[in-house]
C-alpha positions in Angstrom: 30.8 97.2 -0.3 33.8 95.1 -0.7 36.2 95.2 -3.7 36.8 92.6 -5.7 40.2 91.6 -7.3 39.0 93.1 -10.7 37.1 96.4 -9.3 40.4 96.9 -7.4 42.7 96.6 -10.4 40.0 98.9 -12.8 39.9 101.3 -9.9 43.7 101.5 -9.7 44.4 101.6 -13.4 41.8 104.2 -13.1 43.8 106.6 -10.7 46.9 105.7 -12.6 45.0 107.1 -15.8 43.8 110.1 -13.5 47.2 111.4 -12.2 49.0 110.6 -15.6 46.3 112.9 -17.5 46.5 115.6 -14.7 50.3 115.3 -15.0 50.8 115.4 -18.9 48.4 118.5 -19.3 49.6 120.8 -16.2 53.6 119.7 -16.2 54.6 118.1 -19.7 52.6 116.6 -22.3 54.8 113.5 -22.6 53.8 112.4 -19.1 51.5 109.0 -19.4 50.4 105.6 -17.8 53.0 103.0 -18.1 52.3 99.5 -19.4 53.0 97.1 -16.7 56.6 95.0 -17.0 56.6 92.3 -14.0 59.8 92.2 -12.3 61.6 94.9 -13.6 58.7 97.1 -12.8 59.6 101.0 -13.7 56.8 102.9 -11.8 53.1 103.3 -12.8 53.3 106.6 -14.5 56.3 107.5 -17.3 57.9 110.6 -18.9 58.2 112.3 -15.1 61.5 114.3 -14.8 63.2 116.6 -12.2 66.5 118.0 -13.0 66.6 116.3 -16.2 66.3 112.9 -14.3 63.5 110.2 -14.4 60.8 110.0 -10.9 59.3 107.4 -10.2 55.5 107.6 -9.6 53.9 104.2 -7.6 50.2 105.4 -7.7 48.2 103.3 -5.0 44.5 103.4 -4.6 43.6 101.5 -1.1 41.9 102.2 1.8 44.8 100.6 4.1 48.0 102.4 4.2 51.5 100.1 3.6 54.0 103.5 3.2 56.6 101.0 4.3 56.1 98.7 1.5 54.9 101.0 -1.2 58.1 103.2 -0.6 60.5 100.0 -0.9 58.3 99.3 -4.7 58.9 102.9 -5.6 62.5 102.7 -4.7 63.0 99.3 -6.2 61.2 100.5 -9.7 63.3 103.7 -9.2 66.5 101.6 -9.5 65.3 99.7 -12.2 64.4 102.9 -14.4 67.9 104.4 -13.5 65.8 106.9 -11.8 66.8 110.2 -8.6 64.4 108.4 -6.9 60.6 107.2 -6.3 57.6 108.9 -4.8 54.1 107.1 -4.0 50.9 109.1 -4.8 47.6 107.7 -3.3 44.6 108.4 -2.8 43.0 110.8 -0.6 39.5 109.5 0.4 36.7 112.0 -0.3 38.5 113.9 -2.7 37.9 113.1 -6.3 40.5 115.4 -8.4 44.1 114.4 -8.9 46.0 117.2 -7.7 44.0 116.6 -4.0 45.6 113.1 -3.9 48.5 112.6 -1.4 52.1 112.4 -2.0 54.5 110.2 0.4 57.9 110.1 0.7 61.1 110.3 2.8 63.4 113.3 3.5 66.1 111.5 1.3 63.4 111.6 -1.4 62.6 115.7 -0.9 66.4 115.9 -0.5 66.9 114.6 -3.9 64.1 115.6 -5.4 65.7 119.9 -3.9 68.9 119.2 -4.9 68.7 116.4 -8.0 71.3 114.7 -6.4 70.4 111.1 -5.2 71.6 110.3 -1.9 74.3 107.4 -1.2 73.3 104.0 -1.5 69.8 104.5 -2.8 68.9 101.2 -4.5 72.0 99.0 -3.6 
């Protein structure tokens, strides 16, 4: 069965709610959902940190794959949230819990996320 615009968006702010819930009670409590902002867009889920530094989470729930696209958001909203960097978690069809979803991003991402140093020219 097709999705329509609004079962896509309740089934995305759904997953957002998911991985923010499984995030705030394994890693920190004051991981949650973030209230959408338009164009200066800081990442779906808030309160993430890394060496003391903000991550940016872009959750997707789809059935077609854009890591191209998806990665330029989550870098974008990185920028704007003065962030190390962005990661995209989406979702892994057939598997329900949040910690079975799937997290993409590139080796400058992992790089940053080893070292908490961002590498040059991230968001420029």
């Amino acid at each position: 069965m097709a999705r329509s615009r609004a079962s896509a968006k309740a089934a995305g702010s759904k997953f957002e709610r998911d991985i923010a819930d499984h995030l705030a009670k394994t890693v920190d409590d004051r991981i949650d959902r973030r209230v959408k902002t338009g164009a200066k867009d800081r990442g779906d889920i808030g309160g993430v940190r890394v060496h003391g530094q903000r991550l940016v989470l872009e959750c997707k729930n789809t059935t077609r794959i854009n890591l191209g696209t998806w990665i330029t958001e989550a870098h974008t909203e990185a920028g704007n949230d003065d962030a190390l960097t962005g990661v995209i978690v989406h979702k892994r069809h057939g598997k329900g819990q949040p910690g079975d979803q799937w997290v993409t991003m590139t080796v400058n991402d992992l790089i940053a996320l080893i070292t908490g140093q961002p590498q040059d020219g991230r968001y420029e």
